[in-house]
C-alpha positions as CSV (number, residue, x, y, z in Angstrom):
1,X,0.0,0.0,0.0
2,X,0.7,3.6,-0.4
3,X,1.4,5.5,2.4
4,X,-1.0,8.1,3.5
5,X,-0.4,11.4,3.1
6,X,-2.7,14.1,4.3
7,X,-2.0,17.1,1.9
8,X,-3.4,14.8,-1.1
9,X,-6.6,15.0,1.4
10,X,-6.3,19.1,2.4
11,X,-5.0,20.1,-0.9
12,X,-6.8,23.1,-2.1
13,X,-6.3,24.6,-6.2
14,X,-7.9,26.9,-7.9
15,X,-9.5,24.9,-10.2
16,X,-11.5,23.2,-7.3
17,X,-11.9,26.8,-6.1
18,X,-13.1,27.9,-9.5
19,X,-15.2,25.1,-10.1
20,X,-17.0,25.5,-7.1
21,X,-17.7,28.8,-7.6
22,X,-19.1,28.3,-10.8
23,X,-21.3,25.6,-9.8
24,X,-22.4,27.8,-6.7
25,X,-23.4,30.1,-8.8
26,X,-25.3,27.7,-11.4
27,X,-27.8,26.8,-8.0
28,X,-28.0,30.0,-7.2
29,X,-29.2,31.4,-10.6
30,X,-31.6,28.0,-11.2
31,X,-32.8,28.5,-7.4
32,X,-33.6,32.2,-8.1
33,X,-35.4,31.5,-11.8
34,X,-37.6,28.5,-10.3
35,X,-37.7,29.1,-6.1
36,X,-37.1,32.4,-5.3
37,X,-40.2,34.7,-6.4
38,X,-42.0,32.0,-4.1
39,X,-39.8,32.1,-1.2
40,X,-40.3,35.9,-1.5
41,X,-43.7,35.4,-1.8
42,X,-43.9,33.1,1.2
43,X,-41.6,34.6,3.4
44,X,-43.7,38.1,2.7
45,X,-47.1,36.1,3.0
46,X,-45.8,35.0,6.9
47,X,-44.7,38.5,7.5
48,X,-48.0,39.7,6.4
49,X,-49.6,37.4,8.6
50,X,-47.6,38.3,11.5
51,X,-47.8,41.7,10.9
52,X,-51.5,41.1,11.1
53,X,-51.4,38.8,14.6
54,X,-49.4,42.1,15.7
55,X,-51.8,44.7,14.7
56,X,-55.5,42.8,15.6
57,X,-53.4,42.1,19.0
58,X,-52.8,45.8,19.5
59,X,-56.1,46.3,18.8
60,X,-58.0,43.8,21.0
61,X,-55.9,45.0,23.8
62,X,-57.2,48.7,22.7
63,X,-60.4,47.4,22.9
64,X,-60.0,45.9,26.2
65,X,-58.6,49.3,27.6
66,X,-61.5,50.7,26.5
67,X,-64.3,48.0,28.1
68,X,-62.5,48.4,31.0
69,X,-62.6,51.9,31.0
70,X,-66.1,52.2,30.6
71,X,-66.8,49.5,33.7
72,X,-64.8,51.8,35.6
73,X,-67.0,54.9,34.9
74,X,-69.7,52.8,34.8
75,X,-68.9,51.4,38.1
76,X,-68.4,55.2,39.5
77,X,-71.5,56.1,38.2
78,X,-73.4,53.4,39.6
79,X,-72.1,54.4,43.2
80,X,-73.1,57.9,42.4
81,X,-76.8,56.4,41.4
82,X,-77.0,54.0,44.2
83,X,-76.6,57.2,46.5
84,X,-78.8,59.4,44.8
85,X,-81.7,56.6,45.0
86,X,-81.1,56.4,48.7
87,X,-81.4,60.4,48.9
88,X,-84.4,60.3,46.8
89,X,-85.7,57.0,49.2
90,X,-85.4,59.1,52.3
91,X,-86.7,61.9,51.1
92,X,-89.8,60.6,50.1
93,X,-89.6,58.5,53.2
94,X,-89.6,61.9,55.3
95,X,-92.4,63.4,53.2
96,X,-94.5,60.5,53.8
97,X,-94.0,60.7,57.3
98,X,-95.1,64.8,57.7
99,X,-97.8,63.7,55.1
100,X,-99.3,60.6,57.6
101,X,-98.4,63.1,60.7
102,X,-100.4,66.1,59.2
103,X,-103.0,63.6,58.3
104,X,-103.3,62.0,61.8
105,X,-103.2,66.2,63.6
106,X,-106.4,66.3,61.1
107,X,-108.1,63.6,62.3
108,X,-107.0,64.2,65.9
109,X,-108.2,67.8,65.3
110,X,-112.1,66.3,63.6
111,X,-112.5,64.0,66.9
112,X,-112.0,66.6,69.2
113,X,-114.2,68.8,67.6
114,X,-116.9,66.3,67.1
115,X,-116.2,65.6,70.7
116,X,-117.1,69.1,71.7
117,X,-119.8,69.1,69.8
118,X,-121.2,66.5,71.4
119,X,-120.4,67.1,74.5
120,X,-122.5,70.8,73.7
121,X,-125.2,68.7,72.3
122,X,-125.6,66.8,75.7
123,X,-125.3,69.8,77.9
124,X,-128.4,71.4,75.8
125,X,-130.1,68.2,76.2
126,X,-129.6,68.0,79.8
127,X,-130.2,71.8,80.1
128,X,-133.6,71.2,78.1
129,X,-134.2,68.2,80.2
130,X,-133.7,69.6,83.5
131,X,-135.7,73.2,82.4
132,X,-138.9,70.4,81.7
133,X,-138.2,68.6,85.3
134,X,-138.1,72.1,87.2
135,X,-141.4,73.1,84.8
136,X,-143.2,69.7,85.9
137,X,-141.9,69.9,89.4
138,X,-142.9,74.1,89.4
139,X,-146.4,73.0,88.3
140,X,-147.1,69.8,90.5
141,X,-146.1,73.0,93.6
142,X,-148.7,75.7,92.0
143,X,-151.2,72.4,92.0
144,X,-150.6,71.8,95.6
145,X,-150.6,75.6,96.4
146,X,-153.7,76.2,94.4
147,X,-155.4,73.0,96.8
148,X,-154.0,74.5,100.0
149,X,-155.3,77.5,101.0
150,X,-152.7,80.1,102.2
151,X,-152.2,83.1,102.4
152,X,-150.0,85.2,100.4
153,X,-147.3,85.5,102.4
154,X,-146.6,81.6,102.9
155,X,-147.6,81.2,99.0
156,X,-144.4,83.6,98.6
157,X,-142.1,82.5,101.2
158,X,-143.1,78.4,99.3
159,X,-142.1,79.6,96.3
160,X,-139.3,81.5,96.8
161,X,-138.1,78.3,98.9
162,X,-138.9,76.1,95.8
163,X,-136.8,78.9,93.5
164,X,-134.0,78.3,95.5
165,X,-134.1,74.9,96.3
166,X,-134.2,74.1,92.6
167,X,-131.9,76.9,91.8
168,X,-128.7,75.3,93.8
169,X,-129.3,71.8,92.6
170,X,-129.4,72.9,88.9
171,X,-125.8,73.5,89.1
């Protein structure tokens, strides 16, 4: 056998270099007349697409900004509501009350009045009733003096008695 020798194996001329060269750029032009519009066209087809991913991203997370804006406002505004409903609760609360309270003075007001009047009716009635009694009472005594016979001076002195007696127990 030969013996080995490593520079037939690391040797380097310029015909390899030229060769190569020349066959580089023979792949290069058939890659670039058959491949290369569509790897152009693929690799700006993915760039579109991520461009797109990028943009509807930025947007959705516009849009979410925004949501969340408006629950905050709306949120604020709902504490703002909730308050003025109270208010508006305890004022009509508090109207209702004077309402019922001016309501009940009324009616407080139309009993004592009837009361009164009432209570005037019965005093005429018993006024009317005892003015009969003493009439009844004044004519059963002229009966009895008209059977007795006096004499004027008793007759008086009975019916000034009677006047007096009937005087102090009408009151």
């Amino acid at each position: 056998m030969d013996s080995f020798n490593i520079d037939n194996y690391l040797r380097i001329s310029l015909t390899d270099v030229v060769l190569v060269c020349i066959s580089t750029f023979l792949i290069v032009l058939i890659a670039k007349k058959f491949f290369w519009d569509k790897l152009l066209a693929y690799i700006q087809k993915r760039q579109d697409l991520i461009q797109h991913n990028i943009d509807s991203s930025v947007q959705i997370k516009q849009e979410a900004q925004d949501i969340k804006d408006q629950y905050d406002e709306k949120m604020k505004n709902a504490g703002k509501e909730a308050h003025a409903i109270l208010e508006s609760a305890r004022a009509s609360a508090a109207q209702e009350k004077q309402q019922i309270l001016e309501e009940a003075q009324h009616e407080v007001s139309r009993i004592k009045k009837q009361a009164q009047e009432d209570l005037e009716r019965e005093k005429r009635n018993a006024q009317k009733d005892m003015k009969e009694a003493i009439s009844s009472v004044a004519i059963e005594a002229a009966k009895k003096l008209v059977k007795k016979e006096m004499d004027e001076a008793a007759q008086k002195k009975y019916i000034d008695d009677f006047i007096d007696e009937a005087g102090s127990s009408k009151w």
